[in-house]
Structures are given as C-alpha cells and as structure tokens.
One Martini backbone bead per residue (centre of mass of N, CA, C, O) as a GRO file, in nm:
protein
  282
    1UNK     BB    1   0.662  -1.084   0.022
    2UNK     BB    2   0.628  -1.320  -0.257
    3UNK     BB    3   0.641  -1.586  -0.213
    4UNK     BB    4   0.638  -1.793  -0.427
    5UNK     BB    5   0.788  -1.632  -0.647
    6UNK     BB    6   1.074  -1.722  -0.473
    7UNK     BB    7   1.051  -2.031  -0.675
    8UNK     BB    8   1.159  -1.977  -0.922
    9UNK     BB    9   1.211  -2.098  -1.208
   10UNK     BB   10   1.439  -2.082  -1.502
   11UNK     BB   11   1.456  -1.990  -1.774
   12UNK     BB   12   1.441  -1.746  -2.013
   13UNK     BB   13   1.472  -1.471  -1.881
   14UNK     BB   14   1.248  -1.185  -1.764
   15UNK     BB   15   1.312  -0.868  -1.577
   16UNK     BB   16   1.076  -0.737  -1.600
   17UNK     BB   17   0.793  -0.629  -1.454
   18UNK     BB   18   0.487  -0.713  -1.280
   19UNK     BB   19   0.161  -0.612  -1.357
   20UNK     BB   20  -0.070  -0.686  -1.117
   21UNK     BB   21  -0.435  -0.571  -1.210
   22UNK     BB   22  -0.700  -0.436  -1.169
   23UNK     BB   23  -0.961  -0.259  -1.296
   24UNK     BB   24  -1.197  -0.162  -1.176
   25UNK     BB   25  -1.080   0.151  -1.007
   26UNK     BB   26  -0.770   0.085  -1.093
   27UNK     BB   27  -0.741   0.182  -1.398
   28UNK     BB   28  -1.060   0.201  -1.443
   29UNK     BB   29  -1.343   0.449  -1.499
   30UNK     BB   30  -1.631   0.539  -1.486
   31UNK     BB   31  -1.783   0.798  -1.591
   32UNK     BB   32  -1.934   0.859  -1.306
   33UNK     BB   33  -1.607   0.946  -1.277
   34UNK     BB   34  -1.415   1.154  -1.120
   35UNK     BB   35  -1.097   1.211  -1.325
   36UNK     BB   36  -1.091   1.458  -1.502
   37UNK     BB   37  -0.901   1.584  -1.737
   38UNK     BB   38  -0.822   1.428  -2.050
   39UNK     BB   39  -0.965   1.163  -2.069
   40UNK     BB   40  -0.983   0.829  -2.164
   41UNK     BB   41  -1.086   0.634  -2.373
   42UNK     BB   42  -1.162   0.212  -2.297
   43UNK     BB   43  -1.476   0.191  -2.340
   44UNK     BB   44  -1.740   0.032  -2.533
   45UNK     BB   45  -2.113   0.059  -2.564
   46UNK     BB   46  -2.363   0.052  -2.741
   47UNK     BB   47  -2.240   0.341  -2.869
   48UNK     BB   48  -2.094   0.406  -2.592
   49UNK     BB   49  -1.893   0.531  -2.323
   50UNK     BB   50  -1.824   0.385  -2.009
   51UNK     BB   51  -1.470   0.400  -1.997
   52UNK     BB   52  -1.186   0.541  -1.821
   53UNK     BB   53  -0.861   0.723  -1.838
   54UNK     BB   54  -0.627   0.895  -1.706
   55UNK     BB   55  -0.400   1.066  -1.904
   56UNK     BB   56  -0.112   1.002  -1.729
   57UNK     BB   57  -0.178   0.683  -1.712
   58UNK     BB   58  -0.206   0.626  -2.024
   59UNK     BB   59   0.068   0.789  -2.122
   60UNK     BB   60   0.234   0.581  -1.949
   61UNK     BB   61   0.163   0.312  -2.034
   62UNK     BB   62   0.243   0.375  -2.331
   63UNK     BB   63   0.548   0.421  -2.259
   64UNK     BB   64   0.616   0.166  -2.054
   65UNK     BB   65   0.489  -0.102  -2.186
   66UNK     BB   66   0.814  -0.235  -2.263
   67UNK     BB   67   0.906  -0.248  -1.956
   68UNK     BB   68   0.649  -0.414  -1.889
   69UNK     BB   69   0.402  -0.606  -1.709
   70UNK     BB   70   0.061  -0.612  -1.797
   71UNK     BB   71  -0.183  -0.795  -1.577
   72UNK     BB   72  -0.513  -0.839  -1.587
   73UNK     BB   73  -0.711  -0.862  -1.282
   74UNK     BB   74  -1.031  -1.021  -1.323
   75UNK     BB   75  -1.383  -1.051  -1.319
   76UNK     BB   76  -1.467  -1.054  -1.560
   77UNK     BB   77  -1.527  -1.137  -1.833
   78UNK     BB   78  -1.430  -1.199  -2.160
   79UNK     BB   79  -1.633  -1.036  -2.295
   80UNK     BB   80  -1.573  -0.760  -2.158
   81UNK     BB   81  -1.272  -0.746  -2.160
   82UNK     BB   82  -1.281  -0.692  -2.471
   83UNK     BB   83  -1.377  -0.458  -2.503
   84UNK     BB   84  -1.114  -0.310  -2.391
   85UNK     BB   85  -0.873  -0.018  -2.490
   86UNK     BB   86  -0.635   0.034  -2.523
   87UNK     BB   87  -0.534   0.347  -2.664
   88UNK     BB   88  -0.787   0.411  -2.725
   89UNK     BB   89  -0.993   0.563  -2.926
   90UNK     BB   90  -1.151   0.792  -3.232
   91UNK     BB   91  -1.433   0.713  -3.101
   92UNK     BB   92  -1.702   0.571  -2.997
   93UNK     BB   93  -1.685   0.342  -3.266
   94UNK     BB   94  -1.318   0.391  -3.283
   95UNK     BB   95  -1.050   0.275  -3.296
   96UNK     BB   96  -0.719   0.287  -3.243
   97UNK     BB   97  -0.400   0.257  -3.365
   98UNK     BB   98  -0.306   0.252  -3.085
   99UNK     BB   99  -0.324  -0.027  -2.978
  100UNK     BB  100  -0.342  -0.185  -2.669
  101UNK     BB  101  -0.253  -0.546  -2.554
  102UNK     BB  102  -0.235  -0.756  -2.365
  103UNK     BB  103  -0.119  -1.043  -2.346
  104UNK     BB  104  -0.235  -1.088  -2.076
  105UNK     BB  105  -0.460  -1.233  -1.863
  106UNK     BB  106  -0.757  -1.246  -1.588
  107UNK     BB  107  -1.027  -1.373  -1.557
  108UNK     BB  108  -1.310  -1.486  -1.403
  109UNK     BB  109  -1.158  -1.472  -1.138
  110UNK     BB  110  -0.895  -1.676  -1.277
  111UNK     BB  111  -1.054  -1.887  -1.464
  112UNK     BB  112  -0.889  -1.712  -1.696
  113UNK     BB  113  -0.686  -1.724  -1.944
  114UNK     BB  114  -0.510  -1.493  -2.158
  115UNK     BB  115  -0.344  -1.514  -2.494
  116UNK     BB  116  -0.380  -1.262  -2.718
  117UNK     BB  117  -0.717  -1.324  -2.606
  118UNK     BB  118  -0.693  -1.618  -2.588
  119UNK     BB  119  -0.834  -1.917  -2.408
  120UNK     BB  120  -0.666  -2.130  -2.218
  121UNK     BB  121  -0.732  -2.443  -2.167
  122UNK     BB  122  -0.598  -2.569  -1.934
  123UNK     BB  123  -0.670  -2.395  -1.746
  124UNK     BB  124  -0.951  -2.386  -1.726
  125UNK     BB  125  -0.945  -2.692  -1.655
  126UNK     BB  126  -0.810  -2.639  -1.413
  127UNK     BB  127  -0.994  -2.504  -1.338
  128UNK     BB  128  -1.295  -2.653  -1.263
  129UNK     BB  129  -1.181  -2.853  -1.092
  130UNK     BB  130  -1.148  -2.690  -0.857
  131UNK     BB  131  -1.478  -2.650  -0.837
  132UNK     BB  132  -1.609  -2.902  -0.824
  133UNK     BB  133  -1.720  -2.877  -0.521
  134UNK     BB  134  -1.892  -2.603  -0.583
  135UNK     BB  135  -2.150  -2.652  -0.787
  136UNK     BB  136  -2.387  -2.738  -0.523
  137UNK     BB  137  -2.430  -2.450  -0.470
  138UNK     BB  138  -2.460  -2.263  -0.714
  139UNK     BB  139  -2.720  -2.381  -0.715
  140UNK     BB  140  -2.847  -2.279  -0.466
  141UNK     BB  141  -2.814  -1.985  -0.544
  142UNK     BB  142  -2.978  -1.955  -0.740
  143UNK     BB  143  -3.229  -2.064  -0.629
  144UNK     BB  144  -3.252  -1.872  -0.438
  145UNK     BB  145  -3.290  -1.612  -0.641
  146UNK     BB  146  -3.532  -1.685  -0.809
  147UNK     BB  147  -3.671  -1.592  -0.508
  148UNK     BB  148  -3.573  -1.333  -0.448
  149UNK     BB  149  -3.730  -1.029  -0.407
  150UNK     BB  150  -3.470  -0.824  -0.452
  151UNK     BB  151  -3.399  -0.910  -0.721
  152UNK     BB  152  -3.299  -0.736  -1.085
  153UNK     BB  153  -3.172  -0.981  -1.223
  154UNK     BB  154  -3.007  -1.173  -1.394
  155UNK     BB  155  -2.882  -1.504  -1.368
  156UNK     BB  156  -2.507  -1.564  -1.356
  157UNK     BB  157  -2.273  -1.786  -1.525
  158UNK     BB  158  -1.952  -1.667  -1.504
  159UNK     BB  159  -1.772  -1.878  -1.719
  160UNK     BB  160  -1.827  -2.090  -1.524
  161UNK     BB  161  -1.736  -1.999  -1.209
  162UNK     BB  162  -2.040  -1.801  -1.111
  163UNK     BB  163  -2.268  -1.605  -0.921
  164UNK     BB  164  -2.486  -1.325  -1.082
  165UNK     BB  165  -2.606  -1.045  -1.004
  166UNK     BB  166  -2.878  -0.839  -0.862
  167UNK     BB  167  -3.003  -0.576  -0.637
  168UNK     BB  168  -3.202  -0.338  -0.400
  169UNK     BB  169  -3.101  -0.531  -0.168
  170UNK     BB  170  -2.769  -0.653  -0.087
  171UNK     BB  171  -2.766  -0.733   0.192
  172UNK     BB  172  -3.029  -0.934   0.213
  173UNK     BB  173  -2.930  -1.131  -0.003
  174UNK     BB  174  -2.680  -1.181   0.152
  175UNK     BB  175  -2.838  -1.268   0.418
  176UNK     BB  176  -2.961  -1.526   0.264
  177UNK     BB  177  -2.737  -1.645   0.164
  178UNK     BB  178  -2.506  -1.718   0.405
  179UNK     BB  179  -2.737  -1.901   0.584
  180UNK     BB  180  -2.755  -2.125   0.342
  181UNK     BB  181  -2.430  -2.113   0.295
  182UNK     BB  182  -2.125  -2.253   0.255
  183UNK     BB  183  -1.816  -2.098   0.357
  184UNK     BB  184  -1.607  -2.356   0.302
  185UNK     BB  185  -1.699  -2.303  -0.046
  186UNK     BB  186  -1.862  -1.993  -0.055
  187UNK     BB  187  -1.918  -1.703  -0.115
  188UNK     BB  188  -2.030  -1.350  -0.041
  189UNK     BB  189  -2.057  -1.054  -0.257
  190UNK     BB  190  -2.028  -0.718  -0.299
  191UNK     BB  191  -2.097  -0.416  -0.513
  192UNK     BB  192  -2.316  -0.188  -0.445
  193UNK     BB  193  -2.562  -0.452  -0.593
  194UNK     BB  194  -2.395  -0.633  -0.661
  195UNK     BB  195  -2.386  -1.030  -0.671
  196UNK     BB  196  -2.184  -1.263  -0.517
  197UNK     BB  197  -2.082  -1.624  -0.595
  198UNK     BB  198  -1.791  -1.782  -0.473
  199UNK     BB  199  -1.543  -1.977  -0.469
  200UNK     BB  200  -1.272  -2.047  -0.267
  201UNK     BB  201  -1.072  -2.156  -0.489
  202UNK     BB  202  -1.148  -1.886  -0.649
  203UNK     BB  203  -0.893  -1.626  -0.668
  204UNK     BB  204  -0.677  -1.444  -0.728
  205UNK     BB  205  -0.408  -1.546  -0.591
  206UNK     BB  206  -0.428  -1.789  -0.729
  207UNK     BB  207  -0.371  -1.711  -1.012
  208UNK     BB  208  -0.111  -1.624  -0.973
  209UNK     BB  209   0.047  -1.833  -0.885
  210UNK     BB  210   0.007  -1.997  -1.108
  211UNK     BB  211   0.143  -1.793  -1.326
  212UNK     BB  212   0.433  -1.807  -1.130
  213UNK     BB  213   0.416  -2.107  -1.222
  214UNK     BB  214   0.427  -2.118  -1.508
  215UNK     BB  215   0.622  -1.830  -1.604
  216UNK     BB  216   0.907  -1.864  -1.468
  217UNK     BB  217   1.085  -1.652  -1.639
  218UNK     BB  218   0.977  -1.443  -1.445
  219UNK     BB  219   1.117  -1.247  -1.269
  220UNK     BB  220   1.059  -0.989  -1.178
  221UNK     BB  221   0.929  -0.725  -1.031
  222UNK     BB  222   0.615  -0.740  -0.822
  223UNK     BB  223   0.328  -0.605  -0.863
  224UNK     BB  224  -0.034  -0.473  -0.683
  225UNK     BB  225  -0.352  -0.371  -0.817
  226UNK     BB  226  -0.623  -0.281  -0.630
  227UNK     BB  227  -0.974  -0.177  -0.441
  228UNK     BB  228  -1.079  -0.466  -0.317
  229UNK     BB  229  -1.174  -0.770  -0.192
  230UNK     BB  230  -1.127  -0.945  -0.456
  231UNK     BB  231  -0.773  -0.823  -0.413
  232UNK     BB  232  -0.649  -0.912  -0.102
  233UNK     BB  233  -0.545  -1.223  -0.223
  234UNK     BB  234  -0.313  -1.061  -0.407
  235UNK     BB  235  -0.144  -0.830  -0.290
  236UNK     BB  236   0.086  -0.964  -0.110
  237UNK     BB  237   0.224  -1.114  -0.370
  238UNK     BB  238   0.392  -0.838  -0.370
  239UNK     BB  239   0.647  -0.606  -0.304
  240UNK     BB  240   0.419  -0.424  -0.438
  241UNK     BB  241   0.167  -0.229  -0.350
  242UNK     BB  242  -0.192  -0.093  -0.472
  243UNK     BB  243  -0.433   0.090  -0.237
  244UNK     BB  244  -0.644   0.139  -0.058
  245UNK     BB  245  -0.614   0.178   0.246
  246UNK     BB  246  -0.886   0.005   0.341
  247UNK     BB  247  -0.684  -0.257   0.299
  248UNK     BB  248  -0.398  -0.254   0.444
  249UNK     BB  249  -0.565  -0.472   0.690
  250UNK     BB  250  -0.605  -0.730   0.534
  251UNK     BB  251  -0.329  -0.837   0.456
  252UNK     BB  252  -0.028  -0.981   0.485
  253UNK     BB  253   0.246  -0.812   0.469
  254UNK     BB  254   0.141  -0.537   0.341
  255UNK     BB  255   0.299  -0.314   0.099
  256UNK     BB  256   0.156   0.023   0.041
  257UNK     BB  257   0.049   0.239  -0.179
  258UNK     BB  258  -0.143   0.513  -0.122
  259UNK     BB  259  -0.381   0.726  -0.168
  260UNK     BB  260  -0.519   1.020  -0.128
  261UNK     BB  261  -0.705   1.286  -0.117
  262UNK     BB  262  -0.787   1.292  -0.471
  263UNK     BB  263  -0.642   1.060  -0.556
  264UNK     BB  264  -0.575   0.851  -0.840
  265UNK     BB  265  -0.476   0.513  -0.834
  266UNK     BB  266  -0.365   0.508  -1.095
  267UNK     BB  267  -0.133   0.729  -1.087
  268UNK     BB  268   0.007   0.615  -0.819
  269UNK     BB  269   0.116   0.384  -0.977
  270UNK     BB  270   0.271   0.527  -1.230
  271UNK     BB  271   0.440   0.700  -1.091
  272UNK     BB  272   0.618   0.475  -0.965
  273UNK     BB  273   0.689   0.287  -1.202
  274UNK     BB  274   0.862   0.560  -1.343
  275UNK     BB  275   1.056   0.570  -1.115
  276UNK     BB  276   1.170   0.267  -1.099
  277UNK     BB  277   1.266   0.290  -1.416
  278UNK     BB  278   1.449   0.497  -1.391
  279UNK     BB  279   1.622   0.395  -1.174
  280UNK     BB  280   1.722   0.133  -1.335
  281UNK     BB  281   1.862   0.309  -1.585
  282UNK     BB  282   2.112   0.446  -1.395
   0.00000   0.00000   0.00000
C-alpha cells in the first residue's frame, strides 16, 4: 500500500483516482517506436511530431479524463513538457480543438509543479533547498564532463536541478563520473546516450509525497506507472503499480502489473482503469 498517502488528513474530499505517470515510454512514444496503426500526435517539435500515443490509449484517456486525475511525473524540463498536447494535433504544426492538459504536472524529476501550466513557486523554492546540499557534486559533475573525451552534448543544469548531457560512450562516462561523486549525494543514471546526474534528494517518490501530502484533499485510489530507473522510487506508493516486468523487482511490496510481450504499456495501463472506473459505477 502506499505509505503517506494513507495519512491524508480530509479537506473537501476528492475521491476520483489519481495516476502518477511518466511520460516517455509510459504514456507516450517516440516516433521511431512501433506502436501501432491509428496512433496519435502528442508532440511536434520543429515542425515535424516526434511523440505519439497509441489510438486506443488516446481515445480512453479522453473519454476518462474527468473520472481521475491524470498527474504526469517526468524528468523532463517545463519547456519540453509544455510541447506534449494531450488531444493530439489537426495537423503537424496545428493544435487540436480538443486540447487535454492535466491540471497538475511533476517536471524536472519533481523539482517543479506546474497548476494549470504555471510552476508554483512555493514548491520550486522548496526544491531547492532540498538539493541545496548537492550543489558542489552538480558542479564537479559538470566539470569533470566539460574534460570528458566521450561526451556529445551540450551540458545542461535542467531547470537548476540536476546535469544532462549525452555521450558516444555512456558507460564510460557513467564510470568516470561515479568515481569521482558522492553516491549518497548524487546519482549516476544511464537512459541509452544520455547521462544524468542527479540529487539523492530529488526522485519522483519524494515528489509524490510532497503532492500527497500538500493535495490532502485527494483521497481516491492512487495508480503509479513508470518504465526506468527514475520511476522506481515512486511506484510503490500507489495501490497499484503500472511497469515493464524487469522492474518489479525493484521497488519493496510492490504490486504491479506488467505488459506481456508485445503489449503497449500504456494500453495496459488504460485497459485496466476503464475496468476499474466500470466497476466502481456498478
């Protein structure tokens, strides 16, 4: 079960379900992802869509949305997050009319809320102060990267939170940086290319918490679904979980449920909450 969430003090009760969600992977797909016909824009970038949701994933969400509440828990800056358009496109460089965003969101690996698109400056202020401690890692990390042979990439401090860049070599550099930083200051993480270092203070779990525990009015059951690394500190702490297999044993008492093989994890994810919302209207 989910910890905090089990100590919400009532304010005027909410009790539709809340899904905490990663985006990428998770709800949505990178082009140059089989994910089906009939898929749907979610993100143009540059005049061309590079993100997309599978049609049957789109079509529940949209007719669910005002049954739960939809919280997208990414690493993502708010700039990127702010590309994604739920209801999908007219067209590649054309908004739909029926546009979905979730109220809340979680970027920056929980470093921002954002309410209605804007980030909520109390929360950011309190992110801060969390990492105040990992500051001089964040700068070593940089440093050692500016010298590093293998890295590809501009080095960015996304939304003053944590240090992204990519390598040619993501191992290697992951092994230098390692070496070199505090782990119980900052993380080490891979994501294919791309390399970050991060805060032990910043994960989606404490972010979670964080809302569970400021949103108290939100009683209903709580969903978690991620795909990575960075998802496993929060999914444990909904009733149920939402993730690839290899991940299942990662998380303590978690109950989850995993696509098979060829299955879409966000259709999995969908199927399971139009059952859920069916059963509860019985």
């Amino acid at each position: 079960m989910r910890g905090v969430c089990n100590k919400r003090t009532v304010g005027v009760a909410d009790s539709r379900p809340l899904l905490f969600t990663d985006l990428d992977n998770t709800l949505i797909y990178s082009y140059k992802r089989e994910i089906g016909n009939g898929k749907v824009a979610v993100e143009v970038y540059q005049g061309r869509i590079i993100s997309y949701m599978t049609g049957y994933s789109h079509d529940t969400m949209m007719r669910i949305r005002e049954e739960l509440h939809i919280i997208p828990v990414t690493t993502r800056s708010i700039s990127q997050y702010r590309r994604v358009v739920f209801g999908g496109f007219s067209g590649e460089n054309g908004v739909s009319e029926n546009v979905y965003r979730p109220r809340f969101a979680l970027t920056s690996n929980g470093g921002n809320l954002l309410i209605d698109g804007e980030p909520d400056e109390s929360w950011r202020k309190e992110s801060l102060e969390l990492i105040s401690s990992s500051l001089e890692q964040l700068r070593e990390a940089e440093n050692l990267l500016a010298s590093d042979p293998d890295r590809s990439f501009e080095i960015r401090r996304v939304d003053d939170f944590f240090t992204f860049t990519k390598s040619e070599r993501p191992e290697k550099t992951c092994e230098r940086l390692s070496a070199a930083l505090d782990s119980r200051i900052v993380s080490v993480r891979q994501n294919g290319s791309k390399v970050y270092v991060v805060p032990e203070s910043l994960d989606k779990g404490t972010a979670v918490r964080r809302f569970l525990t400021r949103f108290n009015a939100y009683t209903g059951q709580v969903f978690c679904a991620g795909d990575s690394d960075f998802d496993v500190s929060f999914l444990s702490l909904g009733d149920r979980a939402f993730c690839p297999s290899q991940l299942c044993g990662r998380a303590d008492g978690l109950e989850a449920v995993c696509p098979a093989k060829g299955e879409v994890l966000s259709d999995v994810i969908f199927e399971y909450l139009q059952r859920a919302l069916d059963a509860k209207g019985k």
